[in-house]
N, C-alpha and C positions, 0 to 999 in steps of 0.2 A: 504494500500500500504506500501510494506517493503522501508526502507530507502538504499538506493546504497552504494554499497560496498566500502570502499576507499583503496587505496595501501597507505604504510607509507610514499610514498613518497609523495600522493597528500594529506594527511592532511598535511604534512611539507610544501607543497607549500600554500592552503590554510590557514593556520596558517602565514607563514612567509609574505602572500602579505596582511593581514589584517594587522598585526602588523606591516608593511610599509606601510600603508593608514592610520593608527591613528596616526603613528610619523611623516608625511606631514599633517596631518589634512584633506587627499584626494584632497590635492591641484596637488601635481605629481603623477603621473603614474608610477609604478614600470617598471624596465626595465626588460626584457628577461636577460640580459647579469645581471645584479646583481644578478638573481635569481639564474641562475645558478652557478656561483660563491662564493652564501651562501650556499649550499645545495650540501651533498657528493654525486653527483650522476652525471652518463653519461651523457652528454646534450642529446642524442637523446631519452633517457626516459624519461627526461625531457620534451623534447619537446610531445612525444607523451602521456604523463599525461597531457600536457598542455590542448594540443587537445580532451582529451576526458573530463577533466572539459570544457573545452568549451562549447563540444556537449552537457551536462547537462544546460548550461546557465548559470554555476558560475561565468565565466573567461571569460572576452573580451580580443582579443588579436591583439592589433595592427599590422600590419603589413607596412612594406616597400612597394616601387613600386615593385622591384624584390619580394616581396614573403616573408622574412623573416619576423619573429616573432620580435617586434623592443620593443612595449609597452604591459602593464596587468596591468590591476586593476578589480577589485571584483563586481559583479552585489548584486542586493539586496539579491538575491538567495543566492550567494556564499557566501557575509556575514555573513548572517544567519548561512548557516553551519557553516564555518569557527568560529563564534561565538557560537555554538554548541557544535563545536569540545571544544574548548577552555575552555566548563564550563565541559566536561566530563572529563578533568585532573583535576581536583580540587578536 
């Protein structure tokens, strides 16, 4: 089985929400609203990269009563990757 494709912007997400899970220690849950705010890109691409690390099972993604994306932090999966990605810059 080939490995899934990533957009630069879902490794930058990926990368940027592990590297906010070892600076808490995975005590806090990264927010929707910080992510977006580190990362040059449109919230709603944002948002639908979010979604589709979701559908993979990297990314849990909290949500509000109304619906909105509120909390994210990384599953073992996502880690992994995200910890993948990170030894392929090296």
């Amino acid at each position: 089985m080939t490995a899934p494709r990533l957009s630069r912007l879902q490794k930058q997400m990926l990368s940027w929400l592990w590297k906010d899970e070892q600076r808490t220690d995975g005590v806090i849950s990264s927010s929707h609203h910080e992510l977006a705010c580190a990362l040059a890109s449109a919230k709603g691409n944002i948002s639908h990269s979010l979604r589709l690390l979701e559908s993979r099972g990297w990314v849990v993604i909290g949500r509000t009563p109304g619906g909105k994306a509120e909390s994210l932090y990384l599953t073992r999966e996502g880690r992994q990757q995200a910890i993948t990605l990170a030894g392929s810059y090296e």
